[in-house]
C-alpha positions in Angstrom: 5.2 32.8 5.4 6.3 29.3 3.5 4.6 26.5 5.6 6.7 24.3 7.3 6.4 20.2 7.0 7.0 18.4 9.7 8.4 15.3 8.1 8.0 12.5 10.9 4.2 13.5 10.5 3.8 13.4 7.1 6.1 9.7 7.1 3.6 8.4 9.9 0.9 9.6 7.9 1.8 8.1 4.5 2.2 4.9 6.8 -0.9 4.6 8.2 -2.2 5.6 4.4 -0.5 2.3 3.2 -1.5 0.2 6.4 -5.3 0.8 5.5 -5.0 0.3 1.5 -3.2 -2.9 2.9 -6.7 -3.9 4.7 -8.5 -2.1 2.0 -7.0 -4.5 -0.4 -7.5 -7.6 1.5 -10.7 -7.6 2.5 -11.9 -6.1 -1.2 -9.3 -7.8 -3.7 -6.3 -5.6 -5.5 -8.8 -5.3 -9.0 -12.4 -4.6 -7.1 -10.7 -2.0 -4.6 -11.0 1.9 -5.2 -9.0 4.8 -4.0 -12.7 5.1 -2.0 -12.4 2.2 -0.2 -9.0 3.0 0.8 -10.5 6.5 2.3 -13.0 4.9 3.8 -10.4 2.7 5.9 -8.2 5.5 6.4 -10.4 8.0 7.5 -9.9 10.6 4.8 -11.1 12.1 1.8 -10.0 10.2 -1.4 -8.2 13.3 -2.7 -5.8 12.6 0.3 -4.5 9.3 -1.2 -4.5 11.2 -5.2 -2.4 13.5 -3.4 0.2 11.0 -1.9 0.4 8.3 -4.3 -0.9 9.7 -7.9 -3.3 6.8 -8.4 -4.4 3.1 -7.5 -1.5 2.1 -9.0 1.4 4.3 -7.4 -0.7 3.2 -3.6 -0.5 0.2 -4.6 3.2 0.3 -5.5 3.8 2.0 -2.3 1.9 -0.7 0.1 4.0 -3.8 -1.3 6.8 -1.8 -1.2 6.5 -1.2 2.5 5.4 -4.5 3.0 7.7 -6.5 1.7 10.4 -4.8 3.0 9.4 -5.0 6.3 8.8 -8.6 5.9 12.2 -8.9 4.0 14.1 -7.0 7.1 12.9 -8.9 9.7 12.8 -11.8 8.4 16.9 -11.3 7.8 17.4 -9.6 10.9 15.9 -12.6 12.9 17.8 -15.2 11.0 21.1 -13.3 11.4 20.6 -13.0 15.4 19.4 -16.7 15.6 22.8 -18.6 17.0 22.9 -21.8 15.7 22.3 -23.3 12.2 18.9 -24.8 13.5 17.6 -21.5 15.0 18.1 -19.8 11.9 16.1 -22.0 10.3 13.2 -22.0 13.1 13.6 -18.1 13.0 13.1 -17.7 9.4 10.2 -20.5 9.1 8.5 -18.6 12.1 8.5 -15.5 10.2 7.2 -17.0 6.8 4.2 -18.0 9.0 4.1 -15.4 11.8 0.3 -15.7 13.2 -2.5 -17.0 11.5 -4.6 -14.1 10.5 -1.3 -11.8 9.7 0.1 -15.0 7.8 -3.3 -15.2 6.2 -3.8 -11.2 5.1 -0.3 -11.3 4.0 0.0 -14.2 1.5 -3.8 -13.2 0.3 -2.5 -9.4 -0.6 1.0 -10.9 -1.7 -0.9 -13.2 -4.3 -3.4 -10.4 -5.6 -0.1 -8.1 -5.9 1.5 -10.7 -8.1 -1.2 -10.9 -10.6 -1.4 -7.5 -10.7 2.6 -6.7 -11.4 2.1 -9.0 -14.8 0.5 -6.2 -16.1 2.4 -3.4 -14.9 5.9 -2.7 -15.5 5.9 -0.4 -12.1 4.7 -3.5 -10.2 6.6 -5.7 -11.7 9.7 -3.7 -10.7 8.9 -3.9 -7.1 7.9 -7.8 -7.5 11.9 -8.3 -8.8 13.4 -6.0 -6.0 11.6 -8.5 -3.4 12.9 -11.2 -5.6 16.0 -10.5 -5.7 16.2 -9.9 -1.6 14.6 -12.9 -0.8 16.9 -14.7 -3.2 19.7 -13.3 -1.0 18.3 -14.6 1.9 17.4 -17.9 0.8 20.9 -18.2 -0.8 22.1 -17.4 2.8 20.7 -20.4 4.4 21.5 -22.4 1.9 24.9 -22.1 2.8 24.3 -23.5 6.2 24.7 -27.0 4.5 27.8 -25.9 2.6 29.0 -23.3 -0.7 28.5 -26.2 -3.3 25.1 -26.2 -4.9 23.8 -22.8 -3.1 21.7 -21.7 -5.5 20.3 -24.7 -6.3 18.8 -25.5 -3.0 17.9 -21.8 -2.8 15.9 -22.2 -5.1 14.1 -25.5 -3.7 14.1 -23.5 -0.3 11.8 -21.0 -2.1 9.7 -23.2 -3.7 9.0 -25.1 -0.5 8.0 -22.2 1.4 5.8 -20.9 -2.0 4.3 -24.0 -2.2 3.1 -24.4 1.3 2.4 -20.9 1.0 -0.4 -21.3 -1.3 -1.4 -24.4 0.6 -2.1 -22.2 3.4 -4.5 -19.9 2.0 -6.3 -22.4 0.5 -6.9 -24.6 3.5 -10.1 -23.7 5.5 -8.7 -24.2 8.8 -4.9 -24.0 8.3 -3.1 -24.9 11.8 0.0 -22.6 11.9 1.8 -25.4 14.1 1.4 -27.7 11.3 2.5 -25.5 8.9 5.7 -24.3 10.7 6.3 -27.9 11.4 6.6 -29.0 8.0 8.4 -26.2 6.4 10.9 -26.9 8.9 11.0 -30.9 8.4 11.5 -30.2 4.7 14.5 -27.3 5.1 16.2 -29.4 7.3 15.6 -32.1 4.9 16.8 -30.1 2.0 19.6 -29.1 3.9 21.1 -32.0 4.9 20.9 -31.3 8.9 20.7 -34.0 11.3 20.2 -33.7 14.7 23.9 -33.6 15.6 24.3 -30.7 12.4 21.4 -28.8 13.6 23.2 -27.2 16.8 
């Protein structure tokens, strides 16, 4: 009798495999972690995760494509549902920094993930998809000011938010507050919004 697959299991199971080689990764570093370490956080045997994903490298491939995405999709979810100009903006800067340890685990795994994908074309393929949707998004808001000089100020949007990006992780006590407040001071600033624009 062929044996059946129940696919909702086996997607919630490949899930929770990426979820702990997400941990896995941050707490030990993309280049010191082992398929090991990922069992160990997962619970399972490391033939499991050879099984799924191939290697450290296809895992890998796998978490940052999941998380990414997810990022990527809520992120343009909440801006689309935000109302006004100004709420999109507050909706997107709340989801670049989100909570301080998730902001933190993130941008640290994010960062390690990036070095990696210079030396891996399969990495480096997933690096450009997430690119490429965060340039749509960023090109997106930067229409809120007008159509002239979009990707320009895309691109200034990006490097604000990259920039205090890396500031965060390397501050010792970041305050999210601070940091949401000035990422938003300087898109409204890039932007051209006033307080009559904003609503």
């Amino acid at each position: 009798m062929a044996r059946t697959v129940d696919v909702v299991a086996e997607r919630r199971r490949r899930a929770g495999l990426e979820k702990a080689a997400y941990l896995a990764i941050y707490q030990h570093g993309y280049a010191r972690v082992t398929l090991a370490d990922v069992a160990r956080h997962a619970g399972v045997a490391k033939g499991t995760l050879a099984y799924h994903f191939g290697s450290k490298e296809g895992l890998i491939e796998a978490v940052m494509r999941r998380f990414v995405r997810t990022v990527a999709v809520s992120t343009r979810r909440a801006v689309r549902l935000a109302g006004t100009p100004d709420a999109k903006l507050v909706a997107f800067v709340e989801h670049q920094f989100y909570g301080l340890e998730s902001t933190r685990r993130f941008y640290t795994v994010y960062v390690d993930f990036l070095s990696a994908s210079t030396k891996s074309d399969a990495l480096m393929r997933v690096q450009r998809a997430f690119l490429a949707e965060s340039r749509a998004l960023d090109e997106e808001l930067a229409r809120l000011s007008g159509a002239a000089g979009v990707e320009a100020r895309a691109q200034q949007l990006r490097a604000l938010v990259d920039g205090l990006s890396l500031r965060f992780l390397a501050d010792d006590a970041p305050d999210l507050d601070v940091y949401r407040a000035v990422c938003l001071a300087g898109l409204r600033a890039l932007l051209g919004f006033t307080s009559a624009r904003a609503g």
